[in-house]
TORDREN-762944 format. One record per residue (C-alpha): chain; residue in one letter; y, z, x. Coordinates in steps of 0.25 Angstrom, whole numbers. Layout:
BEGIN
@mol:A&type:A&py:Y&pz:Z&px:X
...
END
This chain:
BEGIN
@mol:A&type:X&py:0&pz:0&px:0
@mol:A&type:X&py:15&pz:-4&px:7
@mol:A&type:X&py:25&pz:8&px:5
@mol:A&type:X&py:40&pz:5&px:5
@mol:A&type:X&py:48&pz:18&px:9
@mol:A&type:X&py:63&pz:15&px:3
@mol:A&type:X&py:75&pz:23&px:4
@mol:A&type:X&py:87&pz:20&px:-3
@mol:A&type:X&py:102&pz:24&px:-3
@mol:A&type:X&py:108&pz:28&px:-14
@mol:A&type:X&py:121&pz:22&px:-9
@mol:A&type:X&py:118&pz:9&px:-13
@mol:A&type:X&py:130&pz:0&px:-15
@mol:A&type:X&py:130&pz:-3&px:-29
@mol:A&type:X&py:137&pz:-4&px:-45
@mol:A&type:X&py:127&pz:0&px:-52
@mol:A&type:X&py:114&pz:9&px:-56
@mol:A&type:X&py:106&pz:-5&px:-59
@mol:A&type:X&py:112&pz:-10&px:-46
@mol:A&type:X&py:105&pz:2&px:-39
@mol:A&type:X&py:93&pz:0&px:-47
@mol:A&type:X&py:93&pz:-14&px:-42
@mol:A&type:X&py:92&pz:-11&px:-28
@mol:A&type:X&py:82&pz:-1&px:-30
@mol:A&type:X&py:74&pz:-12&px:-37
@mol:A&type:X&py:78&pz:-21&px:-25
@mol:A&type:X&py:72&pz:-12&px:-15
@mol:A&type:X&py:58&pz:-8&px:-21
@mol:A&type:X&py:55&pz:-23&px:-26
@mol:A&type:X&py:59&pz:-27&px:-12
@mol:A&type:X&py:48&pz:-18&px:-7
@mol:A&type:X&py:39&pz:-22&px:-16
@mol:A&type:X&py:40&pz:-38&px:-14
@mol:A&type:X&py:38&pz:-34&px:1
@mol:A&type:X&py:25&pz:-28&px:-2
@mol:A&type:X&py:28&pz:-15&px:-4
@mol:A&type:X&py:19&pz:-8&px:-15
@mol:A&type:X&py:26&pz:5&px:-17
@mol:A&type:X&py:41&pz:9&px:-15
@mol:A&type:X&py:46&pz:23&px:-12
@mol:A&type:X&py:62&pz:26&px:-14
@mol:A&type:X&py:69&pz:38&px:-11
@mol:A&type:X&py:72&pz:50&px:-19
@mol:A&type:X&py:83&pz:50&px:-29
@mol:A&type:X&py:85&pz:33&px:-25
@mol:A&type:X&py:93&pz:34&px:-38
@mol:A&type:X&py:103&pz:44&px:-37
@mol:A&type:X&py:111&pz:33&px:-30
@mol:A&type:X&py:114&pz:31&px:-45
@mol:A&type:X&py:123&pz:42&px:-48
@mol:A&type:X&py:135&pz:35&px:-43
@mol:A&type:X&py:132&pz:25&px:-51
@mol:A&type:X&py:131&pz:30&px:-63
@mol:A&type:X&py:141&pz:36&px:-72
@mol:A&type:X&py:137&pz:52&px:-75
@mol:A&type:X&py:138&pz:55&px:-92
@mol:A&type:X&py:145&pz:68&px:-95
@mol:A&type:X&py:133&pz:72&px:-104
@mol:A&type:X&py:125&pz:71&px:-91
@mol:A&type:X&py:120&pz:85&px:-87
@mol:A&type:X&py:121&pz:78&px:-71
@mol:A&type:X&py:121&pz:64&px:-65
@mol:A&type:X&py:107&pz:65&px:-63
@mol:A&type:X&py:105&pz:64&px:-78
@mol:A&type:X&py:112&pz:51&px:-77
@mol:A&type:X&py:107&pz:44&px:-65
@mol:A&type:X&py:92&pz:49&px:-74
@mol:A&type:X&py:97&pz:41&px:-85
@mol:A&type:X&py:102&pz:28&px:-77
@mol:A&type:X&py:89&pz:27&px:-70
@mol:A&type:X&py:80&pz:31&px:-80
@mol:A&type:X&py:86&pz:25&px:-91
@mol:A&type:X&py:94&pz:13&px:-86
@mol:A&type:X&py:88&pz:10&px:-73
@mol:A&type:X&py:73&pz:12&px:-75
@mol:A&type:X&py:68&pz:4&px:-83
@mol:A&type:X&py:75&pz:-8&px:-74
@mol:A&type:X&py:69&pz:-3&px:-64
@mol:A&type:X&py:53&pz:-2&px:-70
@mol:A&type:X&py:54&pz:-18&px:-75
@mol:A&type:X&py:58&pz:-21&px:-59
@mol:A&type:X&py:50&pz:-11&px:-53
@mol:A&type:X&py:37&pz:-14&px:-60
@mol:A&type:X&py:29&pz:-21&px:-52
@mol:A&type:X&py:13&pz:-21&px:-53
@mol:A&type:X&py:7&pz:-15&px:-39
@mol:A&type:X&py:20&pz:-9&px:-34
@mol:A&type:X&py:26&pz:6&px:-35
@mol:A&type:X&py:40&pz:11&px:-32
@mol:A&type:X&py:44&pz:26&px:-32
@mol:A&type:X&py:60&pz:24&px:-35
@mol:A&type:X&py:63&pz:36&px:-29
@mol:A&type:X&py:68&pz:46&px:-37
@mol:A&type:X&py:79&pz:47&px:-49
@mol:A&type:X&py:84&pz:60&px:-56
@mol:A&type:X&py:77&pz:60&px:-70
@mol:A&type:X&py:84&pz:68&px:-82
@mol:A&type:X&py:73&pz:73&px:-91
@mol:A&type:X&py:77&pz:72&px:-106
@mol:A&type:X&py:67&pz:82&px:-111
@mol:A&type:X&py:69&pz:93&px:-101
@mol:A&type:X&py:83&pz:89&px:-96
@mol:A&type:X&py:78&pz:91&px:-81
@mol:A&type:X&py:81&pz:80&px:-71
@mol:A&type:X&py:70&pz:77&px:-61
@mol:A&type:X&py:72&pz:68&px:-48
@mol:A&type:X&py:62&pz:59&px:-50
@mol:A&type:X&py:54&pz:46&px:-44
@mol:A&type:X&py:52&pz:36&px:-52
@mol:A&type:X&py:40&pz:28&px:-50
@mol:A&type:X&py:36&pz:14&px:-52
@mol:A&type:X&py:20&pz:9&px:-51
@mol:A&type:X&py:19&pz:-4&px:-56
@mol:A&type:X&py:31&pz:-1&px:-66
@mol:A&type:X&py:24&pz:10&px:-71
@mol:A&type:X&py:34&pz:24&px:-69
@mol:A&type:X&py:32&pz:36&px:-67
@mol:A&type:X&py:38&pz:46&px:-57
@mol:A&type:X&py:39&pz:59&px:-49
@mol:A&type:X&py:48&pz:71&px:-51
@mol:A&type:X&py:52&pz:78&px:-37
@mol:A&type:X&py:45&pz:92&px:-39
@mol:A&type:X&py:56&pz:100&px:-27
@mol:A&type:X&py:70&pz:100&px:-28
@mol:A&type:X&py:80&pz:101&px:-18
@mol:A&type:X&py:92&pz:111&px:-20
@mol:A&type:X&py:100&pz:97&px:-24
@mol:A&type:X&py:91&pz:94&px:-36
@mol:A&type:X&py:95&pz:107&px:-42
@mol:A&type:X&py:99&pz:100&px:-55
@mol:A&type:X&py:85&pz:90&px:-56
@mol:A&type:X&py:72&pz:97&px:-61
@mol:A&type:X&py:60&pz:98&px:-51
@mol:A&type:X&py:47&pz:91&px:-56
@mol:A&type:X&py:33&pz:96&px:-59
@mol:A&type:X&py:22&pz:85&px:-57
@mol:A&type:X&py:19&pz:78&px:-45
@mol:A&type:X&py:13&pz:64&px:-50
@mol:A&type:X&py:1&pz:57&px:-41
@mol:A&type:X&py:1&pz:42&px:-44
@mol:A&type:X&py:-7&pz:30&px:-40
@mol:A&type:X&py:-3&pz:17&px:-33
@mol:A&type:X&py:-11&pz:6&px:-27
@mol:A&type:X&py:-23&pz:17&px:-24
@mol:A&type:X&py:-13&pz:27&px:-18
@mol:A&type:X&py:-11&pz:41&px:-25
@mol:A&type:X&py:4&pz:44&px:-23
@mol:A&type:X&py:13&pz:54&px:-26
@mol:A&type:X&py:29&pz:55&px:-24
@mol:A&type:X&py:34&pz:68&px:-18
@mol:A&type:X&py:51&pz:66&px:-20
@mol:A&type:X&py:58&pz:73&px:-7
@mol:A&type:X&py:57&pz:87&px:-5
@mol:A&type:X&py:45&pz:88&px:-13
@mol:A&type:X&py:38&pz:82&px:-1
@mol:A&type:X&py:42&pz:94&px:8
@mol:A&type:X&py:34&pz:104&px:-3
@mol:A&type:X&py:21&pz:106&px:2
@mol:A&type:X&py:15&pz:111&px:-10
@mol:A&type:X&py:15&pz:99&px:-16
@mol:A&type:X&py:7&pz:94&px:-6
@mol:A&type:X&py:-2&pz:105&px:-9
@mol:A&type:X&py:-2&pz:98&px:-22
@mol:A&type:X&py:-6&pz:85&px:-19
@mol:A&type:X&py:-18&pz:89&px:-11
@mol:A&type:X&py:-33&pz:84&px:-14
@mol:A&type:X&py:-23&pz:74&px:-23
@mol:A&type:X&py:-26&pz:61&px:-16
@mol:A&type:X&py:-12&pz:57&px:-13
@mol:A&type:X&py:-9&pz:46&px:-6
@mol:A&type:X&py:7&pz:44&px:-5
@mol:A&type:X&py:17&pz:52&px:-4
@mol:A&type:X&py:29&pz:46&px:-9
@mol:A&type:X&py:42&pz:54&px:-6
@mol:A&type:X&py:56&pz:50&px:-9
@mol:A&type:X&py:68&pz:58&px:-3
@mol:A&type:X&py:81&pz:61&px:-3
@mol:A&type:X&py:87&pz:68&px:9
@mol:A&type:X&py:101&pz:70&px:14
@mol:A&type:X&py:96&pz:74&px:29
@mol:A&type:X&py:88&pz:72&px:40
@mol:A&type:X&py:81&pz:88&px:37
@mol:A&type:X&py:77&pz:82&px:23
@mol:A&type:X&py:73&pz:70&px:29
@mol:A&type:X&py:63&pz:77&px:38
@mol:A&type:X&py:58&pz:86&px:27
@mol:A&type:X&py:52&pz:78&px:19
@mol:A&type:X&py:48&pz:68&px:30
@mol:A&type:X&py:41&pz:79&px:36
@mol:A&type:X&py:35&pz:84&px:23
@mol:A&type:X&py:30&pz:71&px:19
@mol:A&type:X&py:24&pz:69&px:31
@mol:A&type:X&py:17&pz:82&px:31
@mol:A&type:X&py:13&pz:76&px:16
@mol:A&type:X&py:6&pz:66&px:22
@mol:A&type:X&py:-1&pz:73&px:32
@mol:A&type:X&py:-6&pz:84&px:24
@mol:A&type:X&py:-10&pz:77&px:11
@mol:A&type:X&py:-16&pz:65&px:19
@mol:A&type:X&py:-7&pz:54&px:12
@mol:A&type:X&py:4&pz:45&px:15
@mol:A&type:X&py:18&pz:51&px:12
@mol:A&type:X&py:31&pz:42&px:14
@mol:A&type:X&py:45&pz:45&px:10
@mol:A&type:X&py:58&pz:38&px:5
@mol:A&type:X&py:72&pz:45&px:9
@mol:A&type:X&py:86&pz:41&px:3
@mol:A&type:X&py:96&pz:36&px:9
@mol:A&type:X&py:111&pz:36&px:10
@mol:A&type:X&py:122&pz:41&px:3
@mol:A&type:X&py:126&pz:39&px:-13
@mol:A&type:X&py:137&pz:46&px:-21
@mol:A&type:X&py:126&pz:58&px:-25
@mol:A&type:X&py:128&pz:73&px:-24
@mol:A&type:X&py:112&pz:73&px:-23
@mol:A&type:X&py:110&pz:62&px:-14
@mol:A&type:X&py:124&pz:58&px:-5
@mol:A&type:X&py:118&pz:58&px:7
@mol:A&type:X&py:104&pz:54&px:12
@mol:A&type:X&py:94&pz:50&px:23
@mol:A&type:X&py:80&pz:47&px:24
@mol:A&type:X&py:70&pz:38&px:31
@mol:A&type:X&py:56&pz:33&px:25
@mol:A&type:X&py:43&pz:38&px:30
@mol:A&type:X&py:29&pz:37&px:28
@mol:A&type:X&py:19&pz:46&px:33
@mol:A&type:X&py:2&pz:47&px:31
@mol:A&type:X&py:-8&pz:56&px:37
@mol:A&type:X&py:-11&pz:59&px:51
@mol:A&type:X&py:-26&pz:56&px:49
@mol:A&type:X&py:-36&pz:48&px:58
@mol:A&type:X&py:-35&pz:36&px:47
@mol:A&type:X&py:-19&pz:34&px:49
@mol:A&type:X&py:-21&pz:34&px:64
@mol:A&type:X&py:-18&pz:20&px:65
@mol:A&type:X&py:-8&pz:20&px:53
@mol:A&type:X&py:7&pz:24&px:52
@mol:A&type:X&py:7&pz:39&px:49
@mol:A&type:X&py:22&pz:42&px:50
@mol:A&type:X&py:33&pz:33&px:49
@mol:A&type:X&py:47&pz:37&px:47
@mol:A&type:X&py:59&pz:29&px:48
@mol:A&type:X&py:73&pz:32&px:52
@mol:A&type:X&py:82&pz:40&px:44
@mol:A&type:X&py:93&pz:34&px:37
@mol:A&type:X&py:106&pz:38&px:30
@mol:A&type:X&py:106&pz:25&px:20
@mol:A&type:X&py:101&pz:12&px:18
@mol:A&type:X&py:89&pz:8&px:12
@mol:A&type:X&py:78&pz:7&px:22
@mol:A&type:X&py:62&pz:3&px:18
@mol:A&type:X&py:50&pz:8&px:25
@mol:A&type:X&py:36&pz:2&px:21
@mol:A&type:X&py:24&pz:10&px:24
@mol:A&type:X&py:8&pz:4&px:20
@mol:A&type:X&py:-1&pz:13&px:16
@mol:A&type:X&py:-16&pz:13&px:19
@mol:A&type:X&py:-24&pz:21&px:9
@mol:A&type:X&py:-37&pz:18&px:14
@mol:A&type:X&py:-34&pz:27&px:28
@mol:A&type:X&py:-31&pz:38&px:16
@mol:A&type:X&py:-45&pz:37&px:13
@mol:A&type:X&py:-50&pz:37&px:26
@mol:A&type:X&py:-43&pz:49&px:28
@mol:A&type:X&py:-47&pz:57&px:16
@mol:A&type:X&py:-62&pz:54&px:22
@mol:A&type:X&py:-60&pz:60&px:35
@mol:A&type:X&py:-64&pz:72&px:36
@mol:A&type:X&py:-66&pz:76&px:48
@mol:A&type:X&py:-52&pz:77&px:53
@mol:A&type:X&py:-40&pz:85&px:52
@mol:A&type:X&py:-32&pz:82&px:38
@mol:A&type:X&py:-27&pz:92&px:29
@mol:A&type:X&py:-26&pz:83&px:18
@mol:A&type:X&py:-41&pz:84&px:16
@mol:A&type:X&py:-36&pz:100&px:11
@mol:A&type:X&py:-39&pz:98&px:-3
@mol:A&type:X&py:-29&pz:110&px:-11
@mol:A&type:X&py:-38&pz:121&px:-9
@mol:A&type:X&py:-42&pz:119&px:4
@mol:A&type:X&py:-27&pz:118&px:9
@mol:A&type:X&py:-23&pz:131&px:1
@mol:A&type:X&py:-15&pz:126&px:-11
@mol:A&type:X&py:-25&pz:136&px:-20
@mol:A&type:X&py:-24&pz:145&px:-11
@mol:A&type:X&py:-14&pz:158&px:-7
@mol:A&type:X&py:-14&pz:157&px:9
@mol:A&type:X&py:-10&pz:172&px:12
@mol:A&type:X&py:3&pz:171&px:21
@mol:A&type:X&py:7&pz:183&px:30
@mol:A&type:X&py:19&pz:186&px:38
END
């Protein structure tokens, strides 16, 4: 399966919300008519549309207004372009203002073969005091791969990595958002951790450059990928992480081999935590800690 890792700046020079749309659009069937099979775009990719839309007084915050322009106006543009049998695109992710509970979740939009559905982020960081945090942590399927999309700092929480133990994923998606090179490492660091610990592949998407935003003014990132160290990857690409940039949009593209996943999970006689099923790594079981 080919994997193209996008960021994206929210800065993009345009009018409109469809015109941002349209580039989005631009980028991810770009990717795909170069062979690409699955696309990955960074956290809160559309928050970029706050200064180009016009907040309503009734609006309890611009995030209920920037919910309704996608959801309501731009989404179902972008499903009839988007849907496109054989290819997937995580659109990174969108603030979603729920009508029912009146909680807004910042949430990634997914799009298998036109077919939507998406992932809530589960941790919050000290800026998302006024989005809600999600409870489920969806496991999908796509071209024989089990995949799962961790947004951002949930990727540095290892307890969903607990979670996901004796699951059979296979990917890792993450899209991110960070404003510095610490947060940048974190989550690079984590999801390499993900990848080493869980035995799958684990690649990231970061946002980049500035946009007229209180949430999102100023961001950096790079794109990485990273799979387990096991004998089956020797000869394959394990880490790979590209520079860090301030803005721009910039493209990684990673192929995935599932078959050395296999191989690995049948290897038995060698060092691999990811054969720890939950009980046998502790996730049922209080570990006394003394001091």
């Amino acid at each position: 399966m080919i994997l193209d890792l996008l960021t994206f700046d929210p800065g993009y020079p345009c009018e409109s919300p469809q015109a941002y749309a349209d580039e989005v659009v631009r980028l991810v069937r770009k990717s795909w008519e170069d062979g690409a099979d699955l696309v990955l775009l960074p956290e809160f990719t559309w928050m970029g549309l706050e200064a180009r839309v016009q907040k309503s007084p009734d609006d309890a915050s611009i995030y209920h207004t920037v919910s309704c322009t996608f959801w309501g106006t731009l989404m179902p543009g972008l499903r009839t372009q988007l849907s496109q049998p054989g290819k997937a695109v995580i659109l990174g992710s969108v603030p979603f203002a729920d009508p029912h509970t009146h909680r807004v979740f910042n949430r990634a939009p997914i799009l298998n073969g036109g077919q939507l559905s998406h992932q809530d982020k589960l941790h919050l960081t000290p800026w998302e005091k006024d989005f809600s945090p999600g409870g489920i942590l969806y496991l999908w399927e796509f071209q024989g791969f089990r995949i799962a999309v961790v947004i951002c700092l949930d990727i540095e929480i290892p307890e969903i990595s607990a979670r996901l133990r004796s699951d059979g994923v296979d990917l890792i998606l993450c899209p991110s958002a960070t404003e510095t090179i610490l947060g940048v490492e974190r989550v690079d660091r984590c999801a390499s951790a993900r990848a080493v610990e869980l035995g799958c592949h684990v690649a990231v998407a970061h946002l980049t450059g500035e946009a007229q935003s209180e949430l999102i003014d100023k961001n950096i990132g790079r794109l990485a990928h990273y799979a387990p160290s096991q004998a089956s990857f020797r000869h394959h690409p394990r880490w790979t992480e590209t520079e860090v940039w301030t803005a721009g949009q910039h493209s990684l593209r990673v192929t995935l081999e599932k078959q050395a996943l296999i191989l690995m999970r049948r290897m038995h006689m060698e060092t691999n935590p990811s054969h720890f099923g939950k009980e046998m790594a502790g996730h049922f079981t209080i570990h006394q800690v003394e001091s």
